[in-house]
C-alpha positions as a printed NumPy array, in Angstrom:
array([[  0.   ,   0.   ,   0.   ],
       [  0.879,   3.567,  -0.831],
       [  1.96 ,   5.398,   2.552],
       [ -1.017,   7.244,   3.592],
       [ -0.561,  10.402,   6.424],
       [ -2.785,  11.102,   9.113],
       [ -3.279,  12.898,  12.413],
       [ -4.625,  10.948,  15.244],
       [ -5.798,  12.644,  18.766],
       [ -4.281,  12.136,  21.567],
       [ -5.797,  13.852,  24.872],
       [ -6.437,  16.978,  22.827],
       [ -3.308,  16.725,  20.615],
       [ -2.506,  16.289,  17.045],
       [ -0.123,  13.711,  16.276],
       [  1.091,  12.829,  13.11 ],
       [  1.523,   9.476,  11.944],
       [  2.13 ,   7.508,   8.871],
       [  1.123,   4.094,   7.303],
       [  2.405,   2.043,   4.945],
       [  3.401,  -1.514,   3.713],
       [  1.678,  -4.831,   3.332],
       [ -2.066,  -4.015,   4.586],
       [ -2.513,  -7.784,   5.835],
       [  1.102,  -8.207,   7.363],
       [  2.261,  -8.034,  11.048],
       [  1.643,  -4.496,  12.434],
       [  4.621,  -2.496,  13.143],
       [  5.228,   0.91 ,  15.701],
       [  7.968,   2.604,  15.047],
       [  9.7  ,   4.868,  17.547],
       [ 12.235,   8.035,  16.583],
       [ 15.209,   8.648,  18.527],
       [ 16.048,  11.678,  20.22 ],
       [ 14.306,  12.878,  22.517],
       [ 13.612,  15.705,  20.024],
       [ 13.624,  13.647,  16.383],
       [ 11.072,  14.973,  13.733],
       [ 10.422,  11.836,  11.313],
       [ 13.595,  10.317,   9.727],
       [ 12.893,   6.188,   9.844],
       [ 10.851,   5.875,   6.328],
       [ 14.052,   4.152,   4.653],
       [ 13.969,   1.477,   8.37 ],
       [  9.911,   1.072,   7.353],
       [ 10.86 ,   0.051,   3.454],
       [ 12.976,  -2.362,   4.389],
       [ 10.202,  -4.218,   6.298],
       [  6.656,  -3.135,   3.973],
       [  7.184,  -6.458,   2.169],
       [  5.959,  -8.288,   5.162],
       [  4.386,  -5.464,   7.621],
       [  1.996,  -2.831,   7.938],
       [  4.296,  -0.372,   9.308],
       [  3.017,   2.979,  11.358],
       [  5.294,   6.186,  11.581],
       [  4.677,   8.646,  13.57 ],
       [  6.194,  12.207,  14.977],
       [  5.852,  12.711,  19.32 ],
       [  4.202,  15.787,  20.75 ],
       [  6.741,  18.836,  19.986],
       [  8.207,  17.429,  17.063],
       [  7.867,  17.567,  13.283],
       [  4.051,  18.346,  12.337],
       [  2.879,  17.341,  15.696],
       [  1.441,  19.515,  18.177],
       [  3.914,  21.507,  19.954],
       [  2.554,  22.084,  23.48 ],
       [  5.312,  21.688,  26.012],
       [  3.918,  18.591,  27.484],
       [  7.139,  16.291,  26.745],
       [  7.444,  14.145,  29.733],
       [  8.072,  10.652,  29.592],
       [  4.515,   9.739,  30.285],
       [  2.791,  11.485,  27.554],
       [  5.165,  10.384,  25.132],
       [  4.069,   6.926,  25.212],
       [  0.653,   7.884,  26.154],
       [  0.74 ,   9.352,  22.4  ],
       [  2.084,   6.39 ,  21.123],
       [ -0.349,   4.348,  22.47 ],
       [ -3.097,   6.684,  20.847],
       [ -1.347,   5.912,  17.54 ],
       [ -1.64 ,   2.043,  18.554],
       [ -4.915,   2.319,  19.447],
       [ -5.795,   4.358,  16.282],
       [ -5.079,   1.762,  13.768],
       [ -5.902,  -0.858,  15.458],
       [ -2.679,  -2.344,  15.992],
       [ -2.887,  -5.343,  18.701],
       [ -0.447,  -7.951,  19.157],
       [  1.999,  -5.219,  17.268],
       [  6.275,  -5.23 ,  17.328],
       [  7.594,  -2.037,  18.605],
       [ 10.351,  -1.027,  16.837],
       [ 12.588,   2.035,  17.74 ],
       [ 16.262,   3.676,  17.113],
       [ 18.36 ,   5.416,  19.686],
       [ 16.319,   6.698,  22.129],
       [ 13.169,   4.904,  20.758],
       [ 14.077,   1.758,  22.113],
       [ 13.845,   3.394,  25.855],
       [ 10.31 ,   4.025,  25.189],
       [  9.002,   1.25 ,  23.324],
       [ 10.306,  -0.19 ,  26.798],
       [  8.073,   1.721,  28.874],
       [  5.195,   1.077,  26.452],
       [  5.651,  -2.74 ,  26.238],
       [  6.027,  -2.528,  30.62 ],
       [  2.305,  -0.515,  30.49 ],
       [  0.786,  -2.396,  27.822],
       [  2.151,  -6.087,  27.679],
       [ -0.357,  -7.515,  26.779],
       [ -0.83 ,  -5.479,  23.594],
       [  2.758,  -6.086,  22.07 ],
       [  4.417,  -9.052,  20.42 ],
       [  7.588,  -8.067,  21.015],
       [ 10.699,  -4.974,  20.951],
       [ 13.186,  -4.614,  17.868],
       [ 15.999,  -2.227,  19.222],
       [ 18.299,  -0.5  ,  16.774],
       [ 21.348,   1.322,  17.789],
       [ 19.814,   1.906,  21.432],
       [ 18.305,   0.938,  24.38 ],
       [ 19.921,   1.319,  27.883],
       [ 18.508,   2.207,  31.114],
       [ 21.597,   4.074,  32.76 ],
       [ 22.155,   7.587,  33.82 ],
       [ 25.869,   7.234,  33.279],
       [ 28.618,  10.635,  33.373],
       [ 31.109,   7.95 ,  31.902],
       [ 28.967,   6.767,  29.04 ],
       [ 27.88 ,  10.292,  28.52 ],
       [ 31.747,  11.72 ,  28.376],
       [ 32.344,   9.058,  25.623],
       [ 29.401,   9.722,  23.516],
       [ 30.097,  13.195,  23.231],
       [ 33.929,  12.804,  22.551],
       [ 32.713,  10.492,  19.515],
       [ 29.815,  12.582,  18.272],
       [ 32.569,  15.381,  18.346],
       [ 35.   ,  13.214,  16.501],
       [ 32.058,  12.381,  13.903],
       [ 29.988,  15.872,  13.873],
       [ 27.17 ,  13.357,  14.929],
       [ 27.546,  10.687,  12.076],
       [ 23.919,  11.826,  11.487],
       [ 24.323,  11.278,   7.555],
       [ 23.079,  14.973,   6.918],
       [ 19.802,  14.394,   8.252],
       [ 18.024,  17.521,  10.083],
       [ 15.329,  17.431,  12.807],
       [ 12.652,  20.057,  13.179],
       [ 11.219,  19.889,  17.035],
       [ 10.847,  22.109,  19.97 ],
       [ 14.08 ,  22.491,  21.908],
       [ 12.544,  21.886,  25.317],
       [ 11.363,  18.179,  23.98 ],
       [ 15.04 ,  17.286,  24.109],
       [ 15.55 ,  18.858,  27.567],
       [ 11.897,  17.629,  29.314],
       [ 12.144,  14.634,  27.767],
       [ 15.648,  13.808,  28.607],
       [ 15.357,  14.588,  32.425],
       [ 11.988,  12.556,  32.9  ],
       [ 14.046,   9.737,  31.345],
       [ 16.805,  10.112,  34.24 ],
       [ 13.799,  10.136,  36.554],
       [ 12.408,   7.259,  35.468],
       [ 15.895,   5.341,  35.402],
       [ 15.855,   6.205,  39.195],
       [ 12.609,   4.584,  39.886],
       [ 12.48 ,   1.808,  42.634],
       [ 11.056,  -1.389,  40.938],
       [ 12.869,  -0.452,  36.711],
       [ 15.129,  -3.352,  37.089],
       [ 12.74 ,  -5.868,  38.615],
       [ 10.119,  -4.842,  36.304],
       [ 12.029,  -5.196,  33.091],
       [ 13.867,  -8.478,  34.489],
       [  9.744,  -9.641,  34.733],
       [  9.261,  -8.703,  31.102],
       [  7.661, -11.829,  29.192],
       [  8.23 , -10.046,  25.633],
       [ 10.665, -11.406,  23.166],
       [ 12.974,  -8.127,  22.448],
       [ 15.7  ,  -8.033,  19.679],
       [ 18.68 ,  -5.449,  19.769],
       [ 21.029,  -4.477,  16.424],
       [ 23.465,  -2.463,  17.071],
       [ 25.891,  -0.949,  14.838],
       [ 30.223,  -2.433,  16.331],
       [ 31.128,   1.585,  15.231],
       [ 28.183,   3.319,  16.695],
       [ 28.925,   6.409,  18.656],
       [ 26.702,   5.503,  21.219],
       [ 28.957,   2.993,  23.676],
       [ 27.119,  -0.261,  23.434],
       [ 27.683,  -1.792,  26.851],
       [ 24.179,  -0.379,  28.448],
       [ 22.877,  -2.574,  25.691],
       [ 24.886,  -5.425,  26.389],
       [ 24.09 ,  -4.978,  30.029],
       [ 19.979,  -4.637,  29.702],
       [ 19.578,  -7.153,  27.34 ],
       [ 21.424,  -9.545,  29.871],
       [ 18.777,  -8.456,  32.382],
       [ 15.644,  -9.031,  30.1  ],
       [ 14.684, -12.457,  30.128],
       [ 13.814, -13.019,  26.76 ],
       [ 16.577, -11.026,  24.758],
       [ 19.11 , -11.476,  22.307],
       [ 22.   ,  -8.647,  21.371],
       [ 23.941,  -8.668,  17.945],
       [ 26.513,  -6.133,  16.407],
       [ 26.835,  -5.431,  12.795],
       [ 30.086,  -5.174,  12.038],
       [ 31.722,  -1.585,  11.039],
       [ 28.131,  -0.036,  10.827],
       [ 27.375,   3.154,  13.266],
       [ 24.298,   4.711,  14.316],
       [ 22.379,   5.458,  11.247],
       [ 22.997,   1.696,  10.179],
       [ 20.375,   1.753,   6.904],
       [ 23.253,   4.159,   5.25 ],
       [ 25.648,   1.835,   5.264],
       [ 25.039,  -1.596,   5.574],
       [ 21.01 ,  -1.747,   5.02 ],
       [ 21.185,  -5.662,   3.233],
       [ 22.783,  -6.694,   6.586],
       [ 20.227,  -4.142,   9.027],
       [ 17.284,  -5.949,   6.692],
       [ 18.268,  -9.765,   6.536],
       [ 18.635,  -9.081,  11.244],
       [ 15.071,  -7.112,  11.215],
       [ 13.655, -10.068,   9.225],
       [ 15.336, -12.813,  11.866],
       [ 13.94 , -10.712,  14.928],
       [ 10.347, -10.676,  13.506],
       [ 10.828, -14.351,  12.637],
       [ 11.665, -14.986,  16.172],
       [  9.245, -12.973,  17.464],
       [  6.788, -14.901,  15.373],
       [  8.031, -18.56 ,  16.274],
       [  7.951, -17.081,  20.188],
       [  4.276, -15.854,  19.73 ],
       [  3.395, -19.325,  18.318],
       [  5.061, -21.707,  21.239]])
């Protein structure tokens, strides 16, 4: 199916989302990185629109989205649960990049019973670390931020709100024991050159009980740039588990 653009409400809010792919295929959320990332993952959705009906869409504060200066954690994946909820998308894969994985997290923690499974790519860690945080910005300063020229139009303050009610939340009580509970299958690519230091990956999927972690070798963050056959034939495997996991 053609991709087809629409705004869905959430709580008052416009959010814009996207849908495309195979209409009768396993139903696919897709989360941007950032916090702050106007939509950049349509080249991640063609690589799976042979075999999913993939949905897009843009938080609150960034891209064509309402900008409203409600950017905490919470609303975040309340609006992504609107978008689930809008197309219908039960027993769906969440699928995110950088930051997205963090909050398909959260989602999948609020809403098991909705969601199939987690695809990470290039992300997901659950740390408020100065150490990891020195080293990330020594290589996005080495790299100019190996985005691959791509440009995001958001609200400033999403980055900042959005990136302190993440610390919060990594300071909660019961995280760990909660995701260490998670019955999901979750998947995480990651790219062996990524700027982001891959250990918090390493370490959470070693905590989730259901998880497997692969590198791509020589690929960084923006892995579809570079090594997309390789970033395709590992999304394919993860749905493929997820599937056989669903099924027994």
């Amino acid at each position: 199916m053609e991709a087809v653009e629409q705004f869905v409400d959430s709580a008052g809010a416009r959010i814009w989302s996207c849908v495309s792919g195979n209409p009768d295929g396993k139903p696919v959320l897709m989360f941007n990185g950032g916090p702050g990332c106007s939509d950049y993952m349509a080249p991640v959705a063609a690589l799976l629109e042979d075999r999913c009906r993939v949905v897009r869409f843009e938080s609150r504060g960034c891209g064509r989205s309402d900008w409203d200066g409600r950017y905490e954690l919470a609303t975040t994946v309340a609006d992504a649960d609107a978008v689930r909820c809008h197309y219908g998308m039960d027993g769906c894969v969440l699928l995110g990049h950088s930051q997205g994985p963090n909050h398909a997290l959260v989602h999948a923690l609020r809403h098991p019973d909705n969601i199939a499974g987690i695809i990470g790519i290039a992300g997901g860690k659950i740390v408020d670390d100065r150490h990891w945080s020195a080293e990330f910005h020594r290589r996005w300063d080495e790299t100019g931020g190996d985005l691959q020229g791509l440009e995001f139009h958001a609200d400033p303050e999403v980055n900042r709100i959005g990136n302190a009610s993440w610390r919060e939340y990594c300071r909660s009580e019961f995280i760990q024991r909660d995701l260490s509970r998670l019955p999901l299958p979750v998947a995480f690519i990651n790219g062996e050159a990524d700027i982001r230091p891959n250990w918090p990956t390493r370490q959470l999927s070693a905590l989730l009980p259901r998880a497997r972690y692969l590198e791509i070798e020589g690929a960084a963050h923006m892995l579809w740039f570079t090594h997309a056959e390789a970033l395709q034939r590992e999304l394919h495997a993860a749905l493929d588990w997820i599937a056989e996991s669903e099924a027994g």
